[in-house]
N, C-alpha and C positions, 0 to 999 in steps of 0.2 A: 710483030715487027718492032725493032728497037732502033733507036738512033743512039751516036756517040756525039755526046756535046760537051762544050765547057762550061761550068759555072763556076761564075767571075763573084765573091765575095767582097763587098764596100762596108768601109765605116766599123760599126761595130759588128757585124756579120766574118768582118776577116777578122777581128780582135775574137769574138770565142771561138774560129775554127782553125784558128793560127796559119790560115789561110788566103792567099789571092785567090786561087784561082784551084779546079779538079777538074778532071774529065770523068764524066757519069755517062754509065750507059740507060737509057731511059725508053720504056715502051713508048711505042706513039702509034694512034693519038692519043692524049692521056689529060685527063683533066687537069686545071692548074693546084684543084686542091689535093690531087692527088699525084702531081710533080712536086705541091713542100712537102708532103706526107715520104715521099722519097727520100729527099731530101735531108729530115727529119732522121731519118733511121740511119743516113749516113753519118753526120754531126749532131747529135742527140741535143747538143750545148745549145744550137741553132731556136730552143724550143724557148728563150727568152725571149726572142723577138715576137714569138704567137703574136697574132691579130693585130700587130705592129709592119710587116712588112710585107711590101711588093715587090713581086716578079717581073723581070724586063726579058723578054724574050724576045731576040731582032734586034735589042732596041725599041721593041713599046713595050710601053706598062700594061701587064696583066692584071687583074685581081685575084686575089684567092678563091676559091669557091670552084662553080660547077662547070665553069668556061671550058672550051676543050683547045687544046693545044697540041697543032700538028709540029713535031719535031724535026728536022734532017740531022745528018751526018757533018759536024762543023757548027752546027749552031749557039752562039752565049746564051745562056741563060744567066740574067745578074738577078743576084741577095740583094733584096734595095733596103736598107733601115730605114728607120724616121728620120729626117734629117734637123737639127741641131740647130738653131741660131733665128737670125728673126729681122 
């Protein structure tokens, strides 16, 4: 089963995919580290951020790794980068 979602690109995540925002269709359930791993092979550029960025899915933050992640049909998924300042 696949859901069609949107992922929403912030910060330096829209600066190398020259993007806000895609609609991906994405297996579910699917682990988080294998939604960047998707991700990844769509915007190869994306691979600067490695083990610098988190997934919001909903609107909550996800971690990378072995988490499993049920998708629907409508859902954001945001690119979070590190964020800047202090």
């Amino acid at each position: 089963m696949s859901a069609q979602v949107t992922v929403l690109y912030f910060a330096k995540s829209a600066e190398l995919t020259g993007l806000k925002e895609e609609p991906v269709a994405v297996p579910t359930p699917i682990s988080s580290g294998d939604l960047w791993a998707l991700l990844l092979r769509k915007q190869p550029r994306l691979v600067a951020l490695q083990g610098h960025v988190i997934l919001a899915v909903r609107q909550r933050y996800v971690t990378i790794g072995e988490q499993q992640v049920t998708l629907e049909d409508g859902d954001e998924v945001a690119v979070v980068p590190p964020l800047s300042g202090g």
